[in-house]
C-alpha positions, 0 to 999 in steps of 0.5 A: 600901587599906581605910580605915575612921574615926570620931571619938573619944568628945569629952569631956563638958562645959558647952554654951556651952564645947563649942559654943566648943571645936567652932569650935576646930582645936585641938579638933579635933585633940584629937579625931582625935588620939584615933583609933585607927589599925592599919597593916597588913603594913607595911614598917618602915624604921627604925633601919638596918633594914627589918622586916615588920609591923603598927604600932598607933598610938593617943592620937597614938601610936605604941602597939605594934609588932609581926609581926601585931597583930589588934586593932579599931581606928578606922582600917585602912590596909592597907600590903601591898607598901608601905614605913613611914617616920617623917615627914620632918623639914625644918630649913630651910624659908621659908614667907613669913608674915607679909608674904610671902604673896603667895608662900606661907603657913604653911596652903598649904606646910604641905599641900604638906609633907603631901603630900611626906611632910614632917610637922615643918618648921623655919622661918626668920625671914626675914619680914616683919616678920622675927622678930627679938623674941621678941613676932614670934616668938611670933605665927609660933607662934600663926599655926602654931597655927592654920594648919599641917597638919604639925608646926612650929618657928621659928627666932630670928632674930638680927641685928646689934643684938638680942643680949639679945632672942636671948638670951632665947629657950627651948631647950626649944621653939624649933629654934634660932638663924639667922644669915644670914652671908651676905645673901639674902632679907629683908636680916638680915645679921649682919656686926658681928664684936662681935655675932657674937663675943657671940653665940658665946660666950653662945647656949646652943643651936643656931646655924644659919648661912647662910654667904656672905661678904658682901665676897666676893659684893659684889666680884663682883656689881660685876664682873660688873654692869661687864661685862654690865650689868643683863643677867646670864646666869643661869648667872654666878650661882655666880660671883657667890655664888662657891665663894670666898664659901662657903669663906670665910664657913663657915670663920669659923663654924668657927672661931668656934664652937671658940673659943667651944665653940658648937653650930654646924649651917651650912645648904646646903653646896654646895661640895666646898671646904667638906667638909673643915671636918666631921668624920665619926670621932664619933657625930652624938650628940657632934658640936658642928659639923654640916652640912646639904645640900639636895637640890637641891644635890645633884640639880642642876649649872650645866649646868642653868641653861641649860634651867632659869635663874632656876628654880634661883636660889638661894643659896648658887648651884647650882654645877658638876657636880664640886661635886655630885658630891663631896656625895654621898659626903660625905653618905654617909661623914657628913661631911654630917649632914642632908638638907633643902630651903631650900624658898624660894617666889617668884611665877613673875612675880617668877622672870621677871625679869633677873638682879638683880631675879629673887629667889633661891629654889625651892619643894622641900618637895613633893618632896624624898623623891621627889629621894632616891627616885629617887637610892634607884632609881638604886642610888646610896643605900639607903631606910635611909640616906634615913631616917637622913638625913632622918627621924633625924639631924634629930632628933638633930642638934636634939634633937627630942623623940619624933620621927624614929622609928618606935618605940612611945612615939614621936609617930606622924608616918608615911609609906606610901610606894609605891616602885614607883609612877611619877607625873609632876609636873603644875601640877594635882599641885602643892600649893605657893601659888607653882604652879609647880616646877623638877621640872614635867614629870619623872616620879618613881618612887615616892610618898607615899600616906599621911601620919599627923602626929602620930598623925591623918590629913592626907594619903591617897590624893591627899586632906588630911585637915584636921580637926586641926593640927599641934603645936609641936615640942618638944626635949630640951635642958638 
């Protein structure tokens, strides 16, 4: 791959001030964001289609596309034999500052993104401090501002007694709401049916909901606790976060959102029982109920726990193999909208405990587009279908503005991707603070040799580029 780069002419200005912008990334990101990039004889996989051609990105831009572009640019990236993707758009990710960091933060898993093909992620407010005011979610933004490699947005976090705060919260530059209908880590369960009314009736935007009930999930935790004690196998934990729980909880989002005519996205389906609540006969563009699906529910089963154990605790629980094997067509036939991580870091010494004290989640944000290459390899989707998944209905479904395609006038978030390149998953290949993974010792066809966030460089040929940051997402809401 050729690969030339300079930096951009910066602007004139006063000494003291330019001596002050140079110490600032986000100067820097003015900076390389001004280069001009070409991509060469490229694969373009966009909009259903794969076309052949050059991409020409300037200003952070995606400028000119075209068959062949013969035009000097700063940097040449010669993509013969490759494939183009728009950047992955995650909306469910946990990247655990502040207060978590000791699992990960928003500089390490916004790298381990970069390298996945991930440019723009979503992340949840389950932190420490949760952000559950509009000052703590502010300070997420500004950490971001600072720290992350690809492009960012926070959910709101909504609990039981912060109505009027969620409520204040701008559509225009904010993903959305999250309610954990169900708890997990960080304890935000939202289970006062007056709140969960108020909110459905007044949040102009996006809900995103964790769906478990609650009562459900208690009743078998004490159950199981009776007759195994503290020792739980991990294979018991679907039983625990049972098909029931799931079934129950996303079924009164449901139906709360047509009460109230509420834009609901319920996050990690994981249940064949749960497919029926989404419909597939309308455009994504007019649905007012959509689903997410993660890949690991749909890469593994409950035969897995026996070799992989508390590596695939999560929740809601990986759950039996006909489970699985009912999400793939769901996602097909768009019952299912969106596919994402749930990226959800722990330390490996945390992930050794027993079962009650061994905390749900797994790190993925790396490695999701290999999980659906290798479905791509497998014959079972198409690359179009992948991107449309992964990359458009994202954007779609949140109404991210400029981004999750590859067309001119667009943010230049883009991927060259080698579909034929097989390389195994090492602890020294992993980007994650956690350093360790449910995929270590696979080997994957296909990889992502270089990602552009927001028309610059972060990552190519094994190496980040780290001399600008992302940028906030923004959205098309009225």
């Amino acid at each position: 791959m050729r690969f030339r780069t300079k930096l951009a002419k910066p602007p004139k200005l006063p000494k003291l001030q330019y001596k002050l912008l140079l110490k600032s990334k986000l100067f820097h990101t003015y900076l390389y964001s001004m280069q001009s990039i070409l991509i060469k004889n490229a694969r373009i996989v966009n909009r259903g289609t794969i076309s052949q051609g050059d991409i020409l990105v300037k200003n952070g831009r995606i400028d000119r596309i075209a068959g062949t572009i013969d035009q000097a640019a700063d940097i040449v990236l010669d993509a013969e034999g490759k494939y183009v993707l728009p950047g992955i758009i995650d909306d469910q990710v946990h990247f655990r500052e502040p207060g978590l960091t000791h699992k990960a933060d928003i500089y390490s898993e916004s790298r381990a993104a970069v390298a996945g093909g991930v440019t723009s992620f979503m992340e949840m407010p389950n932190t420490k401090p949760p952000a559950t005011t509009q000052a703590l979610l502010a300070d997420k933004y500004a950490i971001a501002a600072r720290n992350s490699l690809a492009n960012y947005s926070f959910y709101m976090g909504a609990a039981n007694d912060n109505l009027e705060e969620v409520l204040r919260t701008d559509p225009s530059n904010v993903c959305g709401v999250k309610v954990f209908m169900g708890s997990s880590t960080g304890n935000m369960l939202v289970d006062s049916l007056h709140t969960l009314e108020a909110l459905f009736s007044n949040c102009p935007m996006l809900i995103a909901t964790h769906c478990e009930d609650e009562p459900t999930v208690k009743a078998n935790e004490a159950a199981y606790r009776e007759k195994y004690g503290e020792n739980l196998p991990m294979r018991l934990h679907p039983e625990i976060r049972s098909v029931e729980a799931c079934l129950r909880s996303s079924s009164f989002a449901v139906d709360l959102a047509k009460k109230h005519g509420s834009r609901l996205h319920i996050l990690h389906i994981s249940t064949k029982d749960e497919l029926d609540l989404f419909r597939n006969d309308i455009p994504l563009e007019q649905k007012k109920i959509t689903a997410e699906v993660c890949v690991h529910h749909l890469y593994f089963h409950t035969g897995d726990y026996e070799e992989l154990g508390s590596r695939i605790k999560c929740n809601p629980a990986i759950k039996g193999q006909s489970h699985r094997d009912a999400l793939f067509p769901a996602l097909l036939d768009d019952r299912l909208d969106v596919i994402a991580t749930d990226h959800a870091p722990h330390t490996w010494e945390e992930k050794q405990n027993p079962y009650f004290q061994a905390p749900s989640g797994l790190p993925l944000v790396q490695h999701s587009l290999n999980v659906m290459l290798e479905f791509y390899q497998q014959g079972r989707i198409s690359l179009e279908r992948i991107v449309e998944k992964m990359c458009h209905a994202p954007a779609i479904a949140f109404q991210v503005a400029d981004r999750g395609y590859i067309d001119e006038g667009k943010w230049a978030d883009l991927l060259i991707v080698d579909a034929e390149k097989s390389w195994t998953v090492t602890p020294d290949t992993l980007q994650y603070k956690c350093k360790w993974s449910p995929f270590e010792g696979h080997t994957f066809k296909g990889r992502v040799e270089t990602t552009l966030v927001s028309g610059r460089l972060a990552w190519n040929q094994g190496h980040f580029h780290e001399e600008g940051a992302g940028m906030r997402l923004d959205f098309n809401r009225r």
